[in-house]
Biotite code that builds the C-alpha atoms (Angstrom):
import biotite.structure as struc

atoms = struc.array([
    struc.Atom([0.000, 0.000, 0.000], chain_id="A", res_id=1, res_name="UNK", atom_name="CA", element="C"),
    struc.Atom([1.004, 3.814, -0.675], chain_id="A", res_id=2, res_name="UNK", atom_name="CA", element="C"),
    struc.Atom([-0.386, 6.501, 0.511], chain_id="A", res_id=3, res_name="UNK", atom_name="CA", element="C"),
    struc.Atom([-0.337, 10.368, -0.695], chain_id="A", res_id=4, res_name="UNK", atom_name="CA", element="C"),
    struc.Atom([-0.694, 13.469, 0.749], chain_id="A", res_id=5, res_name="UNK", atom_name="CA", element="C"),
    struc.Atom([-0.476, 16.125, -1.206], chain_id="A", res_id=6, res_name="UNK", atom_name="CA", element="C"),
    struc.Atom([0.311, 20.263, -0.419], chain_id="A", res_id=7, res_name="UNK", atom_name="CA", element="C"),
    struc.Atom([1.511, 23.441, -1.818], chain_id="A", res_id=8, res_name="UNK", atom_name="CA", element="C"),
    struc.Atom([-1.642, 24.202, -3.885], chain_id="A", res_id=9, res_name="UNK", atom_name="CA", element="C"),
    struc.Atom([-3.202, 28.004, -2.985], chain_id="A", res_id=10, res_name="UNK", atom_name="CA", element="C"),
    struc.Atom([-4.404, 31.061, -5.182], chain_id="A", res_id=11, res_name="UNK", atom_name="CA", element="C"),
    struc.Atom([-2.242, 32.808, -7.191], chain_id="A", res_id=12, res_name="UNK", atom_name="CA", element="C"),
    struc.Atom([-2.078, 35.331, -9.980], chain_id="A", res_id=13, res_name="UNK", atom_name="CA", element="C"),
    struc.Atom([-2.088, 34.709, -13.478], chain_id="A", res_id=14, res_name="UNK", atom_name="CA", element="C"),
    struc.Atom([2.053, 34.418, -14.226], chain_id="A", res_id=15, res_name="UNK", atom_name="CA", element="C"),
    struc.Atom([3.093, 33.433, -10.728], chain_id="A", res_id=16, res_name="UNK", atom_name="CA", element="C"),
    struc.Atom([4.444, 29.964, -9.573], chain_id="A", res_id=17, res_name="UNK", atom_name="CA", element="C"),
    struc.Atom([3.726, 26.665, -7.306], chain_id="A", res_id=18, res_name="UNK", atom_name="CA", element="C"),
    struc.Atom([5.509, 23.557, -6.276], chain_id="A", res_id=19, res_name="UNK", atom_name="CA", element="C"),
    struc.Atom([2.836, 21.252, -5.574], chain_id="A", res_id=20, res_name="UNK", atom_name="CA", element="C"),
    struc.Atom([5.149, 18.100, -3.422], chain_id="A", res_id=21, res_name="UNK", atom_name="CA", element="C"),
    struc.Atom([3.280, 14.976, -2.983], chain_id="A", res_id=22, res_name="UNK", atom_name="CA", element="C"),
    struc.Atom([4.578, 12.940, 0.108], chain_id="A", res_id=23, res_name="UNK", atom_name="CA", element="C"),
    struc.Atom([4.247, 9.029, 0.101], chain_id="A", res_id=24, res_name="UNK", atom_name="CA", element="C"),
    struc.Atom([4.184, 6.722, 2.788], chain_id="A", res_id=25, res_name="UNK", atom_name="CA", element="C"),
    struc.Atom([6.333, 3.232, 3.343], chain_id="A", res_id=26, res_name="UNK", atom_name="CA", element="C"),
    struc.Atom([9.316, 2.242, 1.679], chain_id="A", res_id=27, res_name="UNK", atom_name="CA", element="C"),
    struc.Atom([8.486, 0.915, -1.374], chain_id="A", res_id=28, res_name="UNK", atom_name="CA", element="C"),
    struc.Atom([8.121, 4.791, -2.958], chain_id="A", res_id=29, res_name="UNK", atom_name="CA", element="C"),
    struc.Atom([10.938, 4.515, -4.992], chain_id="A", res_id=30, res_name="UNK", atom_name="CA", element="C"),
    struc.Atom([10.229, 1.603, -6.904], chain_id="A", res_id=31, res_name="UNK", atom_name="CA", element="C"),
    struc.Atom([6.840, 3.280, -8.452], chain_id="A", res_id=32, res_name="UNK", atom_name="CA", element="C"),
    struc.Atom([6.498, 5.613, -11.375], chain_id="A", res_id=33, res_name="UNK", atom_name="CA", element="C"),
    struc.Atom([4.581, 8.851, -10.358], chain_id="A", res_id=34, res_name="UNK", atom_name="CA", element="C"),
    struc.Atom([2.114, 11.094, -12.257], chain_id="A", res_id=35, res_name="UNK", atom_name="CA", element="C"),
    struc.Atom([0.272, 14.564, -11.532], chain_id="A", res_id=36, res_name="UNK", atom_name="CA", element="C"),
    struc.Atom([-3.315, 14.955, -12.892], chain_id="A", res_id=37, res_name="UNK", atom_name="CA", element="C"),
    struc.Atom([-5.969, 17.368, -12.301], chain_id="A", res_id=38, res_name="UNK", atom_name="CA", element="C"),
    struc.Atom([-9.341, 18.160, -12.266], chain_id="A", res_id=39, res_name="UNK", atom_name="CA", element="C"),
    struc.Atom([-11.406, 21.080, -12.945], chain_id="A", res_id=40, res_name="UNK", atom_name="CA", element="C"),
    struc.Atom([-14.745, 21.978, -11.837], chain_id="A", res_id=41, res_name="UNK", atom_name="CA", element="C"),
    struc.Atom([-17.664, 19.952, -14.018], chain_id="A", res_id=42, res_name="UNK", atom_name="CA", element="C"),
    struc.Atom([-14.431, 18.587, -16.170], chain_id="A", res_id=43, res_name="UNK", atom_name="CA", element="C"),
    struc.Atom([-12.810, 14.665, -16.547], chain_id="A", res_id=44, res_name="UNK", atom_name="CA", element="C"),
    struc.Atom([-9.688, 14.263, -14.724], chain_id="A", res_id=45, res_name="UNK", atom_name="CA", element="C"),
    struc.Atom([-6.877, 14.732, -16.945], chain_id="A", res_id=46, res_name="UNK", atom_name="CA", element="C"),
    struc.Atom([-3.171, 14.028, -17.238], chain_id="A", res_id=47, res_name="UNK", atom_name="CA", element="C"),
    struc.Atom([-0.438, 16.441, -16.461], chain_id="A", res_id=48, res_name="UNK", atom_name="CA", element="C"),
    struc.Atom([2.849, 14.738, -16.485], chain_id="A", res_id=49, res_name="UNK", atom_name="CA", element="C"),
    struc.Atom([4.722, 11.311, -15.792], chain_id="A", res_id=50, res_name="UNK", atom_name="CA", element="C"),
    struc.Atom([7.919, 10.388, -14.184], chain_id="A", res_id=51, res_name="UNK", atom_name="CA", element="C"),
    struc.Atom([9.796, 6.822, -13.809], chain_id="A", res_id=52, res_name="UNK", atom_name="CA", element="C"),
    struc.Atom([10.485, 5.000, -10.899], chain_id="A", res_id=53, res_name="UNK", atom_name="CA", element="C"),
    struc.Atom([14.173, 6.291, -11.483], chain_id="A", res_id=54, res_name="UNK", atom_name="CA", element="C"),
    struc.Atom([13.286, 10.072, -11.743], chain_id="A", res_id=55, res_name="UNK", atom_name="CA", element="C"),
    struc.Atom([15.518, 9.677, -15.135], chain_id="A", res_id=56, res_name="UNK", atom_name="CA", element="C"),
    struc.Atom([12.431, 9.595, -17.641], chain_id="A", res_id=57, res_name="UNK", atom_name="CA", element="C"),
    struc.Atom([9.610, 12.483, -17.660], chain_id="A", res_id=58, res_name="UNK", atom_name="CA", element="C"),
    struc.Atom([6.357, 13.385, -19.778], chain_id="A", res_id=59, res_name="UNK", atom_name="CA", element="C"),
    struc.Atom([4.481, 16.259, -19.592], chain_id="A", res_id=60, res_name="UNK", atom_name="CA", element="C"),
    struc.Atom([1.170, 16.902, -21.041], chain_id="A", res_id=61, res_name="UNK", atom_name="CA", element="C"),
    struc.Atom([1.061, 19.222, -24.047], chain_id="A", res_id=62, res_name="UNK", atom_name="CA", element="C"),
    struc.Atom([-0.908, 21.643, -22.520], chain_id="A", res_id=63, res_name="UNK", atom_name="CA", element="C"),
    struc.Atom([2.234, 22.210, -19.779], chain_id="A", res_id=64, res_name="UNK", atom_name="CA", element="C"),
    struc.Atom([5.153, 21.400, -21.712], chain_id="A", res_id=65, res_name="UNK", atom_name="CA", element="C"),
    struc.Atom([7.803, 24.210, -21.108], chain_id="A", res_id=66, res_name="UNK", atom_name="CA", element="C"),
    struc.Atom([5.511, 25.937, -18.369], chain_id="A", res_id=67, res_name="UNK", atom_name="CA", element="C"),
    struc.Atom([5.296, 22.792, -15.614], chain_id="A", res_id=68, res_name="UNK", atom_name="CA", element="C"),
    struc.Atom([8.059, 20.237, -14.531], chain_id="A", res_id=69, res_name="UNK", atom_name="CA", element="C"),
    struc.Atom([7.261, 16.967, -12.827], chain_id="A", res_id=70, res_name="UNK", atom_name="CA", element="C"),
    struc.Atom([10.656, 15.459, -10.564], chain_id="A", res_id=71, res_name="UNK", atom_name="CA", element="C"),
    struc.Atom([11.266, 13.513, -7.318], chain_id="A", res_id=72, res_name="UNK", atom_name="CA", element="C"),
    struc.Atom([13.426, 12.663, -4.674], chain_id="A", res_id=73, res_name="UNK", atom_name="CA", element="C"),
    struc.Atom([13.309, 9.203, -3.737], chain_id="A", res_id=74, res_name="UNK", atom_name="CA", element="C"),
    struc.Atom([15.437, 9.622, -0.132], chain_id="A", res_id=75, res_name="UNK", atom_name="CA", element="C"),
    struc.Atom([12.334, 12.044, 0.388], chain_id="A", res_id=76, res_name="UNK", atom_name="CA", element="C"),
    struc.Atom([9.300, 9.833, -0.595], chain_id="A", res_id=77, res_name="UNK", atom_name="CA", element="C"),
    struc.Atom([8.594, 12.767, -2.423], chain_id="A", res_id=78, res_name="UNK", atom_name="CA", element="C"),
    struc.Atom([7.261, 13.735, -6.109], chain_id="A", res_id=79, res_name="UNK", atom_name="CA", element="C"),
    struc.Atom([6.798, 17.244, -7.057], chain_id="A", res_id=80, res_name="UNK", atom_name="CA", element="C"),
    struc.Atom([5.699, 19.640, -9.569], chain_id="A", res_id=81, res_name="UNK", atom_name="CA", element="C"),
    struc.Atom([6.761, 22.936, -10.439], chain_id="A", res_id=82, res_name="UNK", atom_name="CA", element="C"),
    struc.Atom([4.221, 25.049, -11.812], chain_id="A", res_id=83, res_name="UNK", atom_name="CA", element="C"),
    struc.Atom([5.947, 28.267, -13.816], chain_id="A", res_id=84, res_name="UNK", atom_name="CA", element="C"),
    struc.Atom([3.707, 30.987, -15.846], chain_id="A", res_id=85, res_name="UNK", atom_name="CA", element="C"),
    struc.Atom([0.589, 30.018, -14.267], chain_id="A", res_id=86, res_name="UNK", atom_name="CA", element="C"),
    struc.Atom([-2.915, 30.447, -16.564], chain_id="A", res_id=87, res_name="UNK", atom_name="CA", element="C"),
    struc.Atom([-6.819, 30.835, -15.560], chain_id="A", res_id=88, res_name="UNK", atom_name="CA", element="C"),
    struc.Atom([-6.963, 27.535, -17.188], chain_id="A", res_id=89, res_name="UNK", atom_name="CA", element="C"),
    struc.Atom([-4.927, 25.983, -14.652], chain_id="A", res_id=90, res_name="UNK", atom_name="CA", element="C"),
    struc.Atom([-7.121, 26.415, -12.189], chain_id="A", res_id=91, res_name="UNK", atom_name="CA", element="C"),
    struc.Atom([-8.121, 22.722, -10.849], chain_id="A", res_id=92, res_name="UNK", atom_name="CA", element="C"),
    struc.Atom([-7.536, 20.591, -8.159], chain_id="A", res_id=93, res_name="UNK", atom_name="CA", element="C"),
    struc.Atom([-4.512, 18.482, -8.519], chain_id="A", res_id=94, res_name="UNK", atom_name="CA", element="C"),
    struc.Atom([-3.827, 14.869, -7.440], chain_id="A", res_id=95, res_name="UNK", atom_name="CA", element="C"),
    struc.Atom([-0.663, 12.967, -7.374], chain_id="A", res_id=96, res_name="UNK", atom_name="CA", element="C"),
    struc.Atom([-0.991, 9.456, -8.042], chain_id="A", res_id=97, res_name="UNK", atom_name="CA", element="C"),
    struc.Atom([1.563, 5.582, -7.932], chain_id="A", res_id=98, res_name="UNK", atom_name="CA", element="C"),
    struc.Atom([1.625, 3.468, -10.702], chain_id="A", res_id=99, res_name="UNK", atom_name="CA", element="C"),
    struc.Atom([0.427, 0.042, -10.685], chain_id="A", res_id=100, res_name="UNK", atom_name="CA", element="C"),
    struc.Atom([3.282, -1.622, -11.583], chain_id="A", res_id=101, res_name="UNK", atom_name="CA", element="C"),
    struc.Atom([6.417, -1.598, -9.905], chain_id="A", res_id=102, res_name="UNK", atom_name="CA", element="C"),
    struc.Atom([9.999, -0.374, -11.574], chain_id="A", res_id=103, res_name="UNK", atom_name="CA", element="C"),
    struc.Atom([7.941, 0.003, -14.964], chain_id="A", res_id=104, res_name="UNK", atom_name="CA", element="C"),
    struc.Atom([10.055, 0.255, -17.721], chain_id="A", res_id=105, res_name="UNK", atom_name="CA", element="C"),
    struc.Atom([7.851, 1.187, -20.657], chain_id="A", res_id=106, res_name="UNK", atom_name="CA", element="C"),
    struc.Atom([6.949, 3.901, -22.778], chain_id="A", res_id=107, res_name="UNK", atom_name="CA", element="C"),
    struc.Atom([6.001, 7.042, -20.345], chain_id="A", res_id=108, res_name="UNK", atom_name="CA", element="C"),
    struc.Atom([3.485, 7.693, -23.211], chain_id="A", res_id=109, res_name="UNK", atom_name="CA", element="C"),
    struc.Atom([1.116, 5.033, -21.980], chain_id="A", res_id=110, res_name="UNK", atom_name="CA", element="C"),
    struc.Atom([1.013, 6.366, -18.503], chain_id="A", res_id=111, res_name="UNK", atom_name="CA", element="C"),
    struc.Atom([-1.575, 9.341, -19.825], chain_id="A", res_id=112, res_name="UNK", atom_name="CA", element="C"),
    struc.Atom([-4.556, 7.358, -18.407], chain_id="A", res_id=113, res_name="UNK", atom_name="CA", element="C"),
    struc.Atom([-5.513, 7.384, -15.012], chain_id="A", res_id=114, res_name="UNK", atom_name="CA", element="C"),
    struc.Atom([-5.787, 3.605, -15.307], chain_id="A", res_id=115, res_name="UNK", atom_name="CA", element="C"),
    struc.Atom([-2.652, 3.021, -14.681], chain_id="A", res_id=116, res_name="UNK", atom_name="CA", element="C"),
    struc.Atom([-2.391, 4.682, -11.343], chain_id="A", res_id=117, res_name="UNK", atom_name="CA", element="C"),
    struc.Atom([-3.687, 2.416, -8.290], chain_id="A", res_id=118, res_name="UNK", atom_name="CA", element="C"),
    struc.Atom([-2.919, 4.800, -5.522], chain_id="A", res_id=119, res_name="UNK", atom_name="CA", element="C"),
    struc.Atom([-3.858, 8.578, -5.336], chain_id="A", res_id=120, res_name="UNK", atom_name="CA", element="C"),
    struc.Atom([-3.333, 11.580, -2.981], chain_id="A", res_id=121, res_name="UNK", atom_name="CA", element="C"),
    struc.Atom([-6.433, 13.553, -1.308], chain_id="A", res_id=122, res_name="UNK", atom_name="CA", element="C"),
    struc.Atom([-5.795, 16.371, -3.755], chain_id="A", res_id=123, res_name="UNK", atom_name="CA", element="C"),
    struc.Atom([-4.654, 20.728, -3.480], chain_id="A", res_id=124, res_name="UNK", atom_name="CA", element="C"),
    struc.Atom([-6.627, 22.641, -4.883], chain_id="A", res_id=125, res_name="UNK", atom_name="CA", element="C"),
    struc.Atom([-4.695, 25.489, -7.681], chain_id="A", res_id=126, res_name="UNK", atom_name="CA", element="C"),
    struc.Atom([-6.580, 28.770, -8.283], chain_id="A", res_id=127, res_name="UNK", atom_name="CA", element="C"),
    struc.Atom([-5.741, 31.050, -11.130], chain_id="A", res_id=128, res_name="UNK", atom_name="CA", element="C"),
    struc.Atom([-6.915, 34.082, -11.555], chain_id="A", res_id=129, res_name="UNK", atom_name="CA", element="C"),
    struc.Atom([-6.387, 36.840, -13.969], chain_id="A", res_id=130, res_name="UNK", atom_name="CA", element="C"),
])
């Protein structure tokens, strides 16, 4: 079992920045790929970005690329994500979520769906505004 807690959400102005850290429990953290996803009100859940079990693989969502960055410490049981250049359309609740699968080694591509994930944080809520 892993558990997640996540923090570091708040409201901020449009073009400001977040770090959003996601804390896991037990001592199996580092052996699980990690993803961000969020949610917006009356909106599906959708991906944000990926990282291995390593930290040496990452995949961010189109929508974030070159504006968000997904990494991790694994001495911390910790996954975070660095939110730069912040939009309105940000503005969601995000949840950090473990893989199924232990020390996966596939494509990161495949890890878009939440389907994939068996274990997910509370959530922190992100508010935009312009």
């Amino acid at each position: 079992q892993v558990q997640l807690v996540e923090s570091g959400g708040g409201l901020v102005q449009a073009g400001d920045s977040l770090r959003l850290s996601c804390v896991a429990s037990g001592r199996t953290f580092s052996r699980y790929c990690m993803g961000w996803f969020r949610q917006a009100p009356g909106k599906e859940r959708e991906f944000v970005a990926t990282i291995s079990w390593s930290g040496g693989s990452t995949y961010h969502a189109d929508s974030v690329k070159g504006r968000f960055t997904i990494s991790r410490d694994n001495a911390k049981n910790t996954v975070y994500l660095q939110m730069n250049s912040l939009k309105s359309e940000d503005t969601a609740v995000y949840y950090c979520a473990a893989c199924s699968r232990t020390y996966y080694s596939g494509s990161l591509t495949y890890l878009v769906s939440n389907k994939e994930y068996s274990y997910w944080g509370q959530g922190t809520q992100v508010i935009v505004s312009s």
